[in-house]
N, CA, C and O atoms as CSV, one atom per row, in Angstrom:
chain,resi,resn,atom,element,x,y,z
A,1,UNK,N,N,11.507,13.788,32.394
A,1,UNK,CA,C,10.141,14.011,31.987
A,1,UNK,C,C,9.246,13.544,33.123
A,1,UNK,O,O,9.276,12.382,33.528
A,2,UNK,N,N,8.258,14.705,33.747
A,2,UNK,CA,C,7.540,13.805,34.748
A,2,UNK,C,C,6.030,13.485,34.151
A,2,UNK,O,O,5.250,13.984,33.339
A,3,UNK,N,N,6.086,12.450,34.968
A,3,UNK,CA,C,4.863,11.515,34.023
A,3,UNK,C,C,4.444,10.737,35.963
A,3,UNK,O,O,5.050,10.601,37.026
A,4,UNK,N,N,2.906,10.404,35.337
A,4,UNK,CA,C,2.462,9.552,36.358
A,4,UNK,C,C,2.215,8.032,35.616
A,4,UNK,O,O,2.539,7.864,34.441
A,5,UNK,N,N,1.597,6.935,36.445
A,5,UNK,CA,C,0.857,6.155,35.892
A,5,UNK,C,C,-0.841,5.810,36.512
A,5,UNK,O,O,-1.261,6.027,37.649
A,6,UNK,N,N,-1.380,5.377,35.657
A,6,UNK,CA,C,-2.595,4.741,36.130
A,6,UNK,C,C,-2.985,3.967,37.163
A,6,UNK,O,O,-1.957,3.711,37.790
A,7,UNK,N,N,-4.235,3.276,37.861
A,7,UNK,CA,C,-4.246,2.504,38.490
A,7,UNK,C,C,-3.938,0.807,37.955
A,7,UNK,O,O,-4.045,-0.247,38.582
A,8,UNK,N,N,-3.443,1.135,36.276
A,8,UNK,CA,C,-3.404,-0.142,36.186
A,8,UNK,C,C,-1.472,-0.456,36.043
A,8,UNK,O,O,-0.892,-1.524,35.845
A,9,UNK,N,N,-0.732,1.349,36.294
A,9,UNK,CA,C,0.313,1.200,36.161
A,9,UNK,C,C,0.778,1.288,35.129
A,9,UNK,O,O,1.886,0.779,34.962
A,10,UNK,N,N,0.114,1.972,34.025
A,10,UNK,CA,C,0.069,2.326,32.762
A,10,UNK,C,C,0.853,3.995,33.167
A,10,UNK,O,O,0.909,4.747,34.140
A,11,UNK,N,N,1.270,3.964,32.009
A,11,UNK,CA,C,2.160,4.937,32.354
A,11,UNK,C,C,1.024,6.133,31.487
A,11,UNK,O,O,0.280,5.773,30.575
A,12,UNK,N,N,1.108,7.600,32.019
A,12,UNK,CA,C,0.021,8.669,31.672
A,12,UNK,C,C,1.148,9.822,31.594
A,12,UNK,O,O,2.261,10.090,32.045
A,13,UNK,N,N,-0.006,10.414,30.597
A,13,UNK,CA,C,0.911,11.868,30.616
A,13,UNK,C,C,-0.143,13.009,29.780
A,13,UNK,O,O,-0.530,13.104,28.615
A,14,UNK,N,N,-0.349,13.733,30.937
A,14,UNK,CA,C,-0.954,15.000,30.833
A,14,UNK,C,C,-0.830,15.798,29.864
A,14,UNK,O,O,-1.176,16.869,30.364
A,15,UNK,N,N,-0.538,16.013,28.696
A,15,UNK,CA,C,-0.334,16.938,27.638
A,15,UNK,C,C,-1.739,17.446,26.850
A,15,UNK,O,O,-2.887,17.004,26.887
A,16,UNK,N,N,-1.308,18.240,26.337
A,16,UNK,CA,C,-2.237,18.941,25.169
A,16,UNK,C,C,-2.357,18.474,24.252
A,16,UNK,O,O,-1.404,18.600,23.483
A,17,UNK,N,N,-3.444,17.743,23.810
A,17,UNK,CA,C,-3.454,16.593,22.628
A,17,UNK,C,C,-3.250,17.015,21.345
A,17,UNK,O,O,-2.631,16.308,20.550
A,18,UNK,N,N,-3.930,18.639,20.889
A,18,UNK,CA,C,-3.105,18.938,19.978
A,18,UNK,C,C,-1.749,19.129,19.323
A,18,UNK,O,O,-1.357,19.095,18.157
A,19,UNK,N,N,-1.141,19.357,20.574
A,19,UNK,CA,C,0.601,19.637,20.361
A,19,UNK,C,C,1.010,18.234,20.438
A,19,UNK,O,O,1.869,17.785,19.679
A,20,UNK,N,N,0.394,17.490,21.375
A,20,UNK,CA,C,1.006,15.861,21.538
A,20,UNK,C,C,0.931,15.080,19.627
A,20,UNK,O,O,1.833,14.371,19.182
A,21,UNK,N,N,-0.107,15.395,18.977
A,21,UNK,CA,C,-0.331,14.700,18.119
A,21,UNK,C,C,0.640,14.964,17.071
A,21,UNK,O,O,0.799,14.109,16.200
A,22,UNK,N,N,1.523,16.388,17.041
A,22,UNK,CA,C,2.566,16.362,16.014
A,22,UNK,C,C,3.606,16.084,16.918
A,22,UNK,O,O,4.508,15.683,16.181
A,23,UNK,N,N,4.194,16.046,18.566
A,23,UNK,CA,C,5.286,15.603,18.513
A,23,UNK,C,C,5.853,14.208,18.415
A,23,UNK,O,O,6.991,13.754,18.298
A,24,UNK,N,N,3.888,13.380,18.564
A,24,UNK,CA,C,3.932,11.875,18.301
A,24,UNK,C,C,4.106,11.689,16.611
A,24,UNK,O,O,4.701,10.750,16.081
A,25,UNK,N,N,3.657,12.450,16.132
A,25,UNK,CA,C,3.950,12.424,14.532
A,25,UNK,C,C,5.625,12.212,13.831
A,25,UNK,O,O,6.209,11.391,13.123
A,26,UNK,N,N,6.042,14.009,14.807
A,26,UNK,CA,C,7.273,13.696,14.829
A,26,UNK,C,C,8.169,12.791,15.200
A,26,UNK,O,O,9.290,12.712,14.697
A,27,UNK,N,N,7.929,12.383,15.698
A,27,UNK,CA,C,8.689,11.338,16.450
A,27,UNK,C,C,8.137,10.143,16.008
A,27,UNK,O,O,8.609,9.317,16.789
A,28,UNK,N,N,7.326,9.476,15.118
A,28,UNK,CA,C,7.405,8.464,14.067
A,28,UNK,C,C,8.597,8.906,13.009
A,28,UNK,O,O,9.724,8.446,12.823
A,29,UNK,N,N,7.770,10.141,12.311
A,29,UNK,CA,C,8.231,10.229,10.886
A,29,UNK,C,C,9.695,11.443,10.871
A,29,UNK,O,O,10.627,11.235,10.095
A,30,UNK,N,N,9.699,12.234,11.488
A,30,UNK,CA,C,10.712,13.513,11.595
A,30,UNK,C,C,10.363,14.119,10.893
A,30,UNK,O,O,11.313,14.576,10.258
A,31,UNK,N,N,9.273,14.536,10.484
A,31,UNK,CA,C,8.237,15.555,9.970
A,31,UNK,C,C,7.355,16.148,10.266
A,31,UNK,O,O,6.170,15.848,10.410
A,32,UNK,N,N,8.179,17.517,10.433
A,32,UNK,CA,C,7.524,18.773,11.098
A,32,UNK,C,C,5.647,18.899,10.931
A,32,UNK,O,O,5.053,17.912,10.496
A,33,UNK,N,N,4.923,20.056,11.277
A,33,UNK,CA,C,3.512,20.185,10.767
A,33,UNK,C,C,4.094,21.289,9.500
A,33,UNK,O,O,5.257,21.684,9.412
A,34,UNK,N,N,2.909,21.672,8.533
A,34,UNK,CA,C,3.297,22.522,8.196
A,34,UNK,C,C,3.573,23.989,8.794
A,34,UNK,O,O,3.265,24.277,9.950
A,35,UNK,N,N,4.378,25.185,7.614
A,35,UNK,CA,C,4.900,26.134,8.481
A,35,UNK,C,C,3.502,27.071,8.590
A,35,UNK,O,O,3.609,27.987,9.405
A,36,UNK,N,N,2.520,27.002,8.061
A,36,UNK,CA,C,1.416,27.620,8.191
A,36,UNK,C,C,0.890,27.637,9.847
A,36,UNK,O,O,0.466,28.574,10.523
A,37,UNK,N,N,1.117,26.128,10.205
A,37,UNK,CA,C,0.649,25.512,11.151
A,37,UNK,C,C,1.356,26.591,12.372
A,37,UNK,O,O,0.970,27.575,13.003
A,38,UNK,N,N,2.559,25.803,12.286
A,38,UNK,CA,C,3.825,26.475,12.953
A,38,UNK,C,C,3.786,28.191,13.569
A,38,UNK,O,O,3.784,28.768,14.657
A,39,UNK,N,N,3.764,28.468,12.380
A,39,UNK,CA,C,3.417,30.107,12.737
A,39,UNK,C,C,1.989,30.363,13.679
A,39,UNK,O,O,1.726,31.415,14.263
A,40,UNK,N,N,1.418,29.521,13.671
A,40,UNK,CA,C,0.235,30.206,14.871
A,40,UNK,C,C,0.694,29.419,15.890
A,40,UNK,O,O,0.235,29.874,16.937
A,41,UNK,N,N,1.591,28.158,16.158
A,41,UNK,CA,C,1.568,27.360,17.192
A,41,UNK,C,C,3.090,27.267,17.682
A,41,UNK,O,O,3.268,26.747,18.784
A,42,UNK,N,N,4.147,27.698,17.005
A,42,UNK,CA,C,5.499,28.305,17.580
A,42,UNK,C,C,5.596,27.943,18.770
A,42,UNK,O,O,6.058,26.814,18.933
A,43,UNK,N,N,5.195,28.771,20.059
A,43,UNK,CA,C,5.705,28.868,20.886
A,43,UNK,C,C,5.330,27.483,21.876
A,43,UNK,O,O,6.052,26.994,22.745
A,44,UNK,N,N,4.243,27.123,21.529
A,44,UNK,CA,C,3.169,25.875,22.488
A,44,UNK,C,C,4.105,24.442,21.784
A,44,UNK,O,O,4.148,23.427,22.480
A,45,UNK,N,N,4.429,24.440,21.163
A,45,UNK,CA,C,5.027,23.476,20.012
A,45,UNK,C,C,6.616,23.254,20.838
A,45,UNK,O,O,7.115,22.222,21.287
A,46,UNK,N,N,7.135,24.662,20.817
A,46,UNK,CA,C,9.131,24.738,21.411
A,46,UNK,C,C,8.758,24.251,22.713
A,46,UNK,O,O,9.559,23.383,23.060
A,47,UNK,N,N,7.851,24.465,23.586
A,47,UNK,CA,C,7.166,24.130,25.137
A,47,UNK,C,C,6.769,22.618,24.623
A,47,UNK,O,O,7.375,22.703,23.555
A,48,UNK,N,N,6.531,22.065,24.610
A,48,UNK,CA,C,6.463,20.758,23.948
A,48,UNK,C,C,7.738,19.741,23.882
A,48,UNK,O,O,8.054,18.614,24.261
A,49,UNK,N,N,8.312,20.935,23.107
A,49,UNK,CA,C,9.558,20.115,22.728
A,49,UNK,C,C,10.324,20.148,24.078
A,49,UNK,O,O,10.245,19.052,24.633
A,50,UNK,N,N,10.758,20.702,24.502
A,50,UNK,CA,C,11.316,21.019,25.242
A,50,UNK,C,C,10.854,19.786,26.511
A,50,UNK,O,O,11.604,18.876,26.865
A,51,UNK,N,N,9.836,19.963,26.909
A,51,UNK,CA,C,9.207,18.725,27.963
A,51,UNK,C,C,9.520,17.560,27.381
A,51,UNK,O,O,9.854,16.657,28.148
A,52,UNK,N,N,9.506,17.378,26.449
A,52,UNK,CA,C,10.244,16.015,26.053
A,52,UNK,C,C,11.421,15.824,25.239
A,52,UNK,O,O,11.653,14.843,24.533
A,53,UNK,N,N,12.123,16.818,25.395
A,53,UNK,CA,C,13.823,16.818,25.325
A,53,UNK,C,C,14.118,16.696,23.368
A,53,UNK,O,O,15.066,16.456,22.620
A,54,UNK,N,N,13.077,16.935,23.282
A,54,UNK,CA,C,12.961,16.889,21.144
A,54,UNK,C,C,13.744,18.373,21.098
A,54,UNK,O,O,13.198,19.471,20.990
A,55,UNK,N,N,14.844,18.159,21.184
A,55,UNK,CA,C,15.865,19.497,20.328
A,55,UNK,C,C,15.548,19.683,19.041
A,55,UNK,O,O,15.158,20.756,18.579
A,56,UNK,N,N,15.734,18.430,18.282
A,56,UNK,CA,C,15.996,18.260,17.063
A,56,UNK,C,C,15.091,18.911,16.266
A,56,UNK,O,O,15.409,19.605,15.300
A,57,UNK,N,N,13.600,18.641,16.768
A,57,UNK,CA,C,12.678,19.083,16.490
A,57,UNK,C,C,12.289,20.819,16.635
A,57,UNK,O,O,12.050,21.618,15.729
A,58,UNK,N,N,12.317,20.971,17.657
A,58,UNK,CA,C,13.304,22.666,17.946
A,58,UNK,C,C,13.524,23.185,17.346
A,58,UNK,O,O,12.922,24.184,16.951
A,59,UNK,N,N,14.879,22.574,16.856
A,59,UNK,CA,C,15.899,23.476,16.087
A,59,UNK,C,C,14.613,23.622,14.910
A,59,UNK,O,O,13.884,24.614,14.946
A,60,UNK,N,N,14.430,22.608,13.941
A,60,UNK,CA,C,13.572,22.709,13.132
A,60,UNK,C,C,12.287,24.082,13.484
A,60,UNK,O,O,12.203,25.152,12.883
A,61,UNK,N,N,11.758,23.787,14.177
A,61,UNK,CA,C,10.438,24.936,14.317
A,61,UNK,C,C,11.117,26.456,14.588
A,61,UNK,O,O,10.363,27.428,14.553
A,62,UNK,N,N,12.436,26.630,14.836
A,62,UNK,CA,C,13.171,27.619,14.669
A,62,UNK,C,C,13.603,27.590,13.594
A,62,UNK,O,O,14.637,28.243,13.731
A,63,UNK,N,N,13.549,27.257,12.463
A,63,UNK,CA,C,14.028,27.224,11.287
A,63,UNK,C,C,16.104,26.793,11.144
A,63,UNK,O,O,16.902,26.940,10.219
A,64,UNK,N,N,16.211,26.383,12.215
A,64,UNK,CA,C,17.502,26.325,12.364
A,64,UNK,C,C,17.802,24.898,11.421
A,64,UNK,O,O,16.881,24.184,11.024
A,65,UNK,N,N,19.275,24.618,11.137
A,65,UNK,CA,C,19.866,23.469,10.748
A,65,UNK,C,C,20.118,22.224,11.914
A,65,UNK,O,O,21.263,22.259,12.364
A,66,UNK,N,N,19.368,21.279,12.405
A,66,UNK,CA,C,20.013,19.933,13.161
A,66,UNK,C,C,20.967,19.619,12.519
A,66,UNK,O,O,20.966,19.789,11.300
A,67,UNK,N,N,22.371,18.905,13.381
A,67,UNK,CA,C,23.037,18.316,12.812
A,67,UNK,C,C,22.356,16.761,12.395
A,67,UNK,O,O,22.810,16.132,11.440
A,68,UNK,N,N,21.078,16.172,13.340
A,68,UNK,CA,C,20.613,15.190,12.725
A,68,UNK,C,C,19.872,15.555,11.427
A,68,UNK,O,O,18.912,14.847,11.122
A,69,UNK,N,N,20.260,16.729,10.517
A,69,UNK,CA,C,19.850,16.650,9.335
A,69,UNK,C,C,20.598,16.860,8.082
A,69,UNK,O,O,20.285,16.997,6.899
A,70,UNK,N,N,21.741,16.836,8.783
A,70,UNK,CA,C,22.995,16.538,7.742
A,70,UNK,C,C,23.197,15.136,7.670
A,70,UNK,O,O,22.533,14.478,8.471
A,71,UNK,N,N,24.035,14.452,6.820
A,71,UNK,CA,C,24.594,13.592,6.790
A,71,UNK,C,C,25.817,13.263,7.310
A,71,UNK,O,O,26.754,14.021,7.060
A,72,UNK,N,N,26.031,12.139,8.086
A,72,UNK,CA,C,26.602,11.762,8.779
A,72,UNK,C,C,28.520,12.061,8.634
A,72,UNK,O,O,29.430,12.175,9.455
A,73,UNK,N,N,28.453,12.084,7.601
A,73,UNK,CA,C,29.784,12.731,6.954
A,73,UNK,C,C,30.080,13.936,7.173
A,73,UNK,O,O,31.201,14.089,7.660
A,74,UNK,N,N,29.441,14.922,6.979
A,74,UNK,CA,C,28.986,16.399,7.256
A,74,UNK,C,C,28.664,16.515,8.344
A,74,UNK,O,O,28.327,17.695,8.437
A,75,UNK,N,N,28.488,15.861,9.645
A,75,UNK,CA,C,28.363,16.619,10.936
A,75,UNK,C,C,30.092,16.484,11.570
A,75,UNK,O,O,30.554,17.307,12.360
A,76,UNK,N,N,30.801,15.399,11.085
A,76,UNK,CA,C,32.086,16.479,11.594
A,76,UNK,C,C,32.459,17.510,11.356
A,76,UNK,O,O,33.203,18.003,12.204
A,77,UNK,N,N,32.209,18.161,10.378
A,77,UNK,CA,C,33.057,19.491,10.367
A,77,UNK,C,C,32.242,20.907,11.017
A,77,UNK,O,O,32.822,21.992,11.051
């Protein structure tokens, strides 16, 4: 992930504060925006994810299954 920092050495990062605010969301809670949301913001959202390595989240906005959303028993097979 490239990132700069500040002059105080604070670490910065250039993003789109709208998209930043659900992948910081996500990444508290693991809860998507809604799919209302989703559908106008799809593609800016997977670009998102992607810059910061959120598969999981991904898979989700693709409607796909994570294995981090099975239970732990259920991702061996």
């Amino acid at each position: 992930m490239d990132h700069a920092t500040d002059e105080q050495g604070r670490l910065f990062l250039d993003r789109n504060g709208e998209y930043f605010s659900h992948i910081l969301h996500f990444m508290r809670t693991t809860l998507c925006p809604t799919w209302a949301y989703i559908a106008q913001a799809r593609q800016n959202l997977l670009h998102e994810c992607a810059y910061f390595g959120l598969g999981h989240m991904a898979q989700r906005l693709r409607g796909e299954t994570s294995p981090y959303d099975l239970r732990p028993e259920d991702r061996q097979i």
